[in-house]
C-alpha positions as CSV (number, residue, x, y, z in Angstrom):
1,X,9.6,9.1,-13.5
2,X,7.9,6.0,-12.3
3,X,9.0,3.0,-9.8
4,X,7.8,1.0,-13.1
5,X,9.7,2.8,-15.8
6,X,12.9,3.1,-13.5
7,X,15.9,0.6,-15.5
8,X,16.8,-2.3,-13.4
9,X,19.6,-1.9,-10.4
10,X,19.3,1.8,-10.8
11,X,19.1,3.5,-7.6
12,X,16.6,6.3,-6.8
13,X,14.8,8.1,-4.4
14,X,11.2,7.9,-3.5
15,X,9.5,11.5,-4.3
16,X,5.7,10.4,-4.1
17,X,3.0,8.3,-4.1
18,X,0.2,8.9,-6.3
19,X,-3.3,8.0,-5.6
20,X,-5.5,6.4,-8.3
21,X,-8.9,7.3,-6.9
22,X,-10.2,9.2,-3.6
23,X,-9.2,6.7,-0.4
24,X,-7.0,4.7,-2.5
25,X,-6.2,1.2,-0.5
26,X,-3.3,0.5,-2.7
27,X,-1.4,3.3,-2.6
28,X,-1.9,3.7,1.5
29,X,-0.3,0.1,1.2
30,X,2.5,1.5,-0.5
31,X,3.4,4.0,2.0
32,X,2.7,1.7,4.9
33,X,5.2,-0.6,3.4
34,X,7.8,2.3,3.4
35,X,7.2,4.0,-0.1
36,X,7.1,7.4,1.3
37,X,9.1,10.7,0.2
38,X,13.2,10.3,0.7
39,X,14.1,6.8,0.3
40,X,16.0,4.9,-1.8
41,X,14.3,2.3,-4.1
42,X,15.4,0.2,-6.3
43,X,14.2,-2.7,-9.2
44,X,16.2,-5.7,-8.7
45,X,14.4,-8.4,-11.6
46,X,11.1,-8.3,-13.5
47,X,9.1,-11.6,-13.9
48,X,9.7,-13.9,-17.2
49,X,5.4,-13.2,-18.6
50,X,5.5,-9.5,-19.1
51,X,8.0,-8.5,-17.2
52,X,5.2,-8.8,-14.2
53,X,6.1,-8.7,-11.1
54,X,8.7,-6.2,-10.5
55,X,10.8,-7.3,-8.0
56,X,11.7,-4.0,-5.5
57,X,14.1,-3.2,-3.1
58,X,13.2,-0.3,-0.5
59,X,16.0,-0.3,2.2
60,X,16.8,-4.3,2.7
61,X,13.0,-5.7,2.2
62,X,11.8,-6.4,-1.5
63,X,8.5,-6.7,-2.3
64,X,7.1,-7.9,-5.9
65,X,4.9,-5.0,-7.4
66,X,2.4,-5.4,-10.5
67,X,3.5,-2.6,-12.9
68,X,0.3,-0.7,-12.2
69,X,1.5,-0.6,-8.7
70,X,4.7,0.7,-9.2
71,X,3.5,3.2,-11.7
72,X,1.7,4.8,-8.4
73,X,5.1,5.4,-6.5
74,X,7.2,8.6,-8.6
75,X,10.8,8.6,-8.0
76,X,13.9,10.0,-9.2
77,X,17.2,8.2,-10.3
78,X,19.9,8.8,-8.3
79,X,22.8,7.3,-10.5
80,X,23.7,4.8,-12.5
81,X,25.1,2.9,-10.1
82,X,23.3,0.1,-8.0
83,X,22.6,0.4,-4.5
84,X,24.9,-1.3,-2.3
């Protein structure tokens, strides 16, 4: 599943992060920022115009994502429970 698909204040664990093109700057961003394989992510809010930006929580920093952003970074859901 995506990072951009995943329900709000479900947990779930980072499995990947996909590259859109050869050398993609974005997704090296991602993973700089601490999307890598093993940690737990969740989305907290979406924005009010399109649901845009997601508003993510990796470990205690959130970052807001575009959807196309977050549609890079493949997780899986953990629960149904938020992450504490």
């Amino acid at each position: 599943m995506k990072l951009s698909e995943l329900p709000h204040r479900v947990a779930a664990t980072v499995q990947s992060v996909q590259d859109a093109a050869p050398n993609d700057a974005i997704a090296r961003r991602l993973r700089e920022l601490g999307f890598v394989q093993g940690e737990r992510v969740e989305v907290v809010a979406a924005g009010p115009v399109s649901a845009e930006p997601l508003l993510v929580q990796i470990g205690f920093t959130r970052f807001a994502l575009r959807r196309s952003e977050a549609a890079r970074v493949q997780v899986t859901a953990d629960a149904t429970e938020p992450v504490a």
